[in-house]
N, C-alpha and C positions, 0 to 999 in steps of 0.2 A: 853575205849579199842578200840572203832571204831570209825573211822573220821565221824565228822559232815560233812554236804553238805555243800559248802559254798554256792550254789545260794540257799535258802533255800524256797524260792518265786517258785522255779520250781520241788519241791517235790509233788510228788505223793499221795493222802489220802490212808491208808490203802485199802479204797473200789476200787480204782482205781490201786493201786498194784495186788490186786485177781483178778481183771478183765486181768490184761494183762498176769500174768500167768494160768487164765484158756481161756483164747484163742488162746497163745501159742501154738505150735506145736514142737518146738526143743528150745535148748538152747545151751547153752557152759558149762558146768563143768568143769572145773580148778582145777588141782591137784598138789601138788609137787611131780614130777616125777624123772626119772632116774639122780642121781647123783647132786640133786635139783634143776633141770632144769623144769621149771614148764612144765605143762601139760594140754592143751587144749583140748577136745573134745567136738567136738559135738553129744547132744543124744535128743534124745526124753524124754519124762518124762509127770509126770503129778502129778497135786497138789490138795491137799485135803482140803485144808485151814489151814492146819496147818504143815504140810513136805508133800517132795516132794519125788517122788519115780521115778526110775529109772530101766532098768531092763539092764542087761550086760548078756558075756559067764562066766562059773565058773571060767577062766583064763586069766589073761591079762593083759596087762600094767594099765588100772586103778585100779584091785583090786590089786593089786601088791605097789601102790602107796595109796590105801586106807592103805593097813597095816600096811606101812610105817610113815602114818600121815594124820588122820582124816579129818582133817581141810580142807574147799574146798568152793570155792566159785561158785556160779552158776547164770550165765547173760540169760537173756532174752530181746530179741529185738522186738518191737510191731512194729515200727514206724521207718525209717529211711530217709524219701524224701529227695533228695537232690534237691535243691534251688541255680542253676547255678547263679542266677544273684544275689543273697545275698552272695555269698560264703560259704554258710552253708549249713545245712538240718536241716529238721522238725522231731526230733526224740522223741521217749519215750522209755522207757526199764527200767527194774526192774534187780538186784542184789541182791542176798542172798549171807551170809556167814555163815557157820554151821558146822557140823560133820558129816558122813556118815559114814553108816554102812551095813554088808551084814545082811537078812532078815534071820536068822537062824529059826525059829518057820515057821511052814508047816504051818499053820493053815492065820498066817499074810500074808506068801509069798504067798497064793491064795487071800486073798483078797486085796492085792496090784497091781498085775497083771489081775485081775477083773477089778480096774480103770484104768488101763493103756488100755487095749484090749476095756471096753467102751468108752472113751475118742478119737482112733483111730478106731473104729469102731462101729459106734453108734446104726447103724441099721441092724447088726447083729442079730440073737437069742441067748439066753443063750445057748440053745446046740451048736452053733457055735461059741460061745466061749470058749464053752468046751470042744471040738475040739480042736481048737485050741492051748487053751493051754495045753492040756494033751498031741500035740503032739509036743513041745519043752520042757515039765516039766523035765525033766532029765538033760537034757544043761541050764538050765534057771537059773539064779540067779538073785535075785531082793534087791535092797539098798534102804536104806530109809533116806535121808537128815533131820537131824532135824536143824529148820534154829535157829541160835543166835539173827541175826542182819539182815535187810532187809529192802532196799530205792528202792526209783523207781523218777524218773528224765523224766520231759519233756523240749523240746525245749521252751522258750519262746514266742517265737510265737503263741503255740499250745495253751497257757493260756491264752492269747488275745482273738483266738478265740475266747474260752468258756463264754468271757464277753458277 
């Protein structure tokens, strides 16, 4: 169902995939949007080792495009150097492909927005987090990606190194 890598020498170990999505800060989520014109956004998010969660408004061209069709892929870029006198760059980056959905259980949707608020704010308190989020809980709506399929790809170079 999902394409092999062909450099397969420049795949990523599982343990190195969870690294570069929990260092991550944003990514790209990719949706088929209006009139199937896909649909790129960049969000923040954060990963639990197992799906990835996301928080949006209750309205809007991605949830609009979620109900329309699950299916989404989401990129993460760790690594991009560009290397003028190679004509390339030194990159790494991870890609999921999964299903998304909005967080309907109260009980989930606080503790998914718990990891996202520790993740971007780490040396916060629990009461300022909770703050925090009781004062957007009413506009908040939080998705949770569950991934199918997931590669993470480095430059060759970057594997050199690592000998």
């Amino acid at each position: 169902m999902f394409r092999e890598m062909r450099r397969k020498r420049q795949a990523l170990s599982t343990e190195e995939i969870s690294s570069v999505l929990n260092r991550g800060t944003s990514g790209v989520l990719a949706l088929s949007g209006d009139d199937n014109y896909p649909y790129a956004v960049p969000i923040s998010y954060v990963y639990d080792g197992e799906k990835i969660f996301f928080h949006c408004a209750k309205s809007g061209h991605k949830l609009d495009a979620i109900q329309q069709n699950e299916k989404v892929s989401f990129c993460v870029i760790d690594q991009d150097k560009i290397v003028p006198d190679e004509y390339t760059s030194y990159f790494r980056s991870v890609i999921a492909f999964g299903r998304v959905e909005v967080i309907k259980d109260e009980e989930e949707k606080l503790k998914a927005i718990e990891k996202l608020a520790i993740k971007y704010a780490p040396k916060d308190t629990a009461i300022g987090r909770k703050h925090a989020i009781d004062r957007e809980w009413t506009s908040l709506c939080m998705l949770k990606m569950g991934i199918d399929h997931i590669t993470g790809k480095e430059a060759i170079e970057l594997i050199k190194e690592k000998k």
